[in-house]
C-alpha positions in Angstrom: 0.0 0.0 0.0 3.0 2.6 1.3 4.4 1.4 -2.2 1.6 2.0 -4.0 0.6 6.1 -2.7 4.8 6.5 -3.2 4.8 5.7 -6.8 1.1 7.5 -7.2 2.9 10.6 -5.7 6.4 10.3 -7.6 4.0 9.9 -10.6 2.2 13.0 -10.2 5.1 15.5 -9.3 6.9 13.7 -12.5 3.7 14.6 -15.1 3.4 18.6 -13.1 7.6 19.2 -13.7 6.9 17.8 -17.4 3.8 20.5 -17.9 5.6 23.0 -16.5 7.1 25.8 -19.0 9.4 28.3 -18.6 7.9 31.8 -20.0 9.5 34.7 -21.6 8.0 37.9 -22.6 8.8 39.8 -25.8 8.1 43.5 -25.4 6.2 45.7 -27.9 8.6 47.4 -30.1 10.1 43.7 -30.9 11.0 43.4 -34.9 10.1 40.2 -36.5 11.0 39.3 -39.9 9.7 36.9 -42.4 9.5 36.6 -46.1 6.0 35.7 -48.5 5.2 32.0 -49.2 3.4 33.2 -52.0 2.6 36.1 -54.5 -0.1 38.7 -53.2 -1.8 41.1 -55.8 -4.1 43.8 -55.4 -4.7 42.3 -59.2 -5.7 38.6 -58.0 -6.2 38.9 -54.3 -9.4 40.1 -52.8 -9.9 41.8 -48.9 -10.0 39.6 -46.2 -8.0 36.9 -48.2 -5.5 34.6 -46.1 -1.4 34.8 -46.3 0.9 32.8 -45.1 5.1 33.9 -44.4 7.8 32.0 -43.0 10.3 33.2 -40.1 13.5 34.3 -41.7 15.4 35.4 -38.5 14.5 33.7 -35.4 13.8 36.0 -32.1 16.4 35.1 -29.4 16.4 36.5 -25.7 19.1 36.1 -23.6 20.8 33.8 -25.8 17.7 31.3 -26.3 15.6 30.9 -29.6 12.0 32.1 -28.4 10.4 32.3 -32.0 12.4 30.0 -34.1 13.5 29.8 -37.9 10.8 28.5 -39.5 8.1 29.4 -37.9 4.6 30.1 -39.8 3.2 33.3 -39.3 -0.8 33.5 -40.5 -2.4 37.2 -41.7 -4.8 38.0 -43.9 -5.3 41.1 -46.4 -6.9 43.7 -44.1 -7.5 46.0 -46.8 -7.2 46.1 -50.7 -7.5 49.0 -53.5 -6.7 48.3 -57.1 -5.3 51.3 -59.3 -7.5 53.3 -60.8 -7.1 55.2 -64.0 -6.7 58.6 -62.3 -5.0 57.0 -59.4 -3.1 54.8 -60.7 -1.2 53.2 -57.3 -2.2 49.8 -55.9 -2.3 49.9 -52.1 -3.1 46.8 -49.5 -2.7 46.2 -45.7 -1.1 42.8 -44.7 -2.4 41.9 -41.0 -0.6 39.0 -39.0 -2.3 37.3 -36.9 -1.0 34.0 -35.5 2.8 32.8 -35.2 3.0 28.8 -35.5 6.0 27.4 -34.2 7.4 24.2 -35.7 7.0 22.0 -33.0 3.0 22.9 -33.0 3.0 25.4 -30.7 1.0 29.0 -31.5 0.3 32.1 -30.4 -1.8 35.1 -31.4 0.3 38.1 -32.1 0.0 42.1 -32.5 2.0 43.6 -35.2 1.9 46.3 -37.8 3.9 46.3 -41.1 7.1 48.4 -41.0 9.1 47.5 -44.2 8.8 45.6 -47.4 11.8 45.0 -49.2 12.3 43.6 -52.7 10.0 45.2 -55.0 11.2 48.8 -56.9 9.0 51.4 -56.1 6.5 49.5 -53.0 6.9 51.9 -49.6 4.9 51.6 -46.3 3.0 55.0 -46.4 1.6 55.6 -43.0 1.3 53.8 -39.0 -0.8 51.3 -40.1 1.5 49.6 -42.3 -0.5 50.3 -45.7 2.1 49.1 -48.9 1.7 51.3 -51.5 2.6 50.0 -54.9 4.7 51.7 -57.5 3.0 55.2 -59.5 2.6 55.1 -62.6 2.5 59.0 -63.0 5.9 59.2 -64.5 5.5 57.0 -67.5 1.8 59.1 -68.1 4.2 62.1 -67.9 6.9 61.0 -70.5 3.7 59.5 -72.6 2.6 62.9 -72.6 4.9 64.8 -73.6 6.3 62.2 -76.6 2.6 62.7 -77.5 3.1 66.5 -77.1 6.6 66.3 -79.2 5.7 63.9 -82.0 2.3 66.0 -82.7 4.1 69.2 -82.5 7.0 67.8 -85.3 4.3 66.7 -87.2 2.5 70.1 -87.0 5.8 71.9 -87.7 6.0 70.4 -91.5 2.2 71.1 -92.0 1.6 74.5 -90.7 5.2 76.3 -88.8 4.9 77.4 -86.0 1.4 77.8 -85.7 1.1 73.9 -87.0 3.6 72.6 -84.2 1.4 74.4 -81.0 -1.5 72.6 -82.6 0.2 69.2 -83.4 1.6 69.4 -79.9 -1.7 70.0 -78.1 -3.3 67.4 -80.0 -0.7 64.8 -79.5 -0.4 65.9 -76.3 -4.6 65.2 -75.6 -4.0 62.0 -76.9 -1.3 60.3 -74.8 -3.4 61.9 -71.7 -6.7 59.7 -73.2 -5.0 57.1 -73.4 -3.0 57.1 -70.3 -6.7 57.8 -68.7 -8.1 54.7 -70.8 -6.1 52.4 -68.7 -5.3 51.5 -64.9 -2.2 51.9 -63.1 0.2 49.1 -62.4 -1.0 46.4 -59.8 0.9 46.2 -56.5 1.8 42.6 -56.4 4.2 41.1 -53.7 6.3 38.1 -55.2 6.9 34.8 -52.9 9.5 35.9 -50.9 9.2 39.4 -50.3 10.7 40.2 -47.2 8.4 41.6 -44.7 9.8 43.0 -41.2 6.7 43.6 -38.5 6.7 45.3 -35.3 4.8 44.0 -32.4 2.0 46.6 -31.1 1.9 44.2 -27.8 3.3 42.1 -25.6 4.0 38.6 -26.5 4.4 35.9 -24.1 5.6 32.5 -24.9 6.1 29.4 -23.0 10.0 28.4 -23.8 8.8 24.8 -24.4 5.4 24.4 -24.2 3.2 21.3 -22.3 5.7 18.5 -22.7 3.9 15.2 -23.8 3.9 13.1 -21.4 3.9 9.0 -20.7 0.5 7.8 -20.0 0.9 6.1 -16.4 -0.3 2.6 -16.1 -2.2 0.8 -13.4 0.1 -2.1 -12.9 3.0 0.6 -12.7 2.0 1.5 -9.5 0.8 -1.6 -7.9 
């Protein structure tokens, strides 16, 4: 019987140290970075739709790995605008929502989009971690005034001077139609644009989660 409680008791302080975790909290403030797992458009994507990213740097404290390399992070397109022909800049809002650790483990996180690196001309325009695609105002521009310039040669050999403010104005009216005729270029992400969030709150995380433990059997404490 004395056996029997002494093996029930050794038992039960074995399966609490197993369970027990060590925590460590990760302050707001805290940069995580991770890259695309796959391409996000404002051309094919719709609000609300899901994206994954995978840990490219993992988040140590005091030495220890408490996010590793690897880990999924889970977010989904908060907000989405395709270019318009007037406004022709694609601009979306990439939420994250849930970090997923590769041994199972997950935890719901806070973060706002600081930096997107690898795309010519994509910039995070305000707090809230809005991208904002590449403008196509430049090439209307220079569209413009080729317009302007080829209308206002042409004008030169028909009328002078007179001919060439004509041509140009005319030439120049068309490029501008025709820049207005169609949209601005899609903001699209590739697979492995590197993203880099910030946390907005505290994170804490247990070091190595609920251990699984050895089911205990009857005859084992008999």
């Amino acid at each position: 019987m004395v056996k029997r409680v002494l093996l029930f008791v050794i038992a039960t302080l074995w399966v609490a140290a197993a369970l027990q975790a060590e925590t460590f909290s990760i302050p707001a403030g805290t940069k995580l970075n991770c890259r695309l797992a796959q391409v996000v458009s404002t051309k094919t994507n719709f609000q609300n739709d899901p994206f994954t990213a995978t840990v490219t740097e993992p988040l140590t404290i005091g030495g220890k790995q408490i996010i590793p390399l690897g880990s999924t992070i889970d977010g989904r397109i908060a907000w989405l605008v395709r270019p318009g022909r007037t406004r022709g800049v694609g601009e979306m809002r990439l939420d994250i929502e849930k970090v997923t650790f590769p041994d199972g483990r997950g935890y719901t996180l806070n973060a706002v989009l600081v930096n997107a690196y690898g795309v010519k001309g994509t910039k995070i325009q305000d707090e809230e971690g809005n991208v904002k695609g590449p403008t196509s105002r430049m090439k209307d521009l220079q569209m413009i005034g080729m317009g302007m310039g080829g209308g206002g040669f042409v004008g030169v050999i028909l009328g002078g001077a007179h001919g060439a403010v004509i041509g140009g104005a005319i030439g120049g009216g068309a490029a501008l139609a025709n820049a207005l005729a169609h949209r601005g270029a899609d903001l699209t992400l590739p697979t492995g644009t590197q993203l880099e969030y910030q946390l907005t709150r505290e994170l804490v995380v247990n070091s190595d989660g609920p251990r699984q433990t050895a089911s205990v059997r009857s005859e084992d404490i008999r």
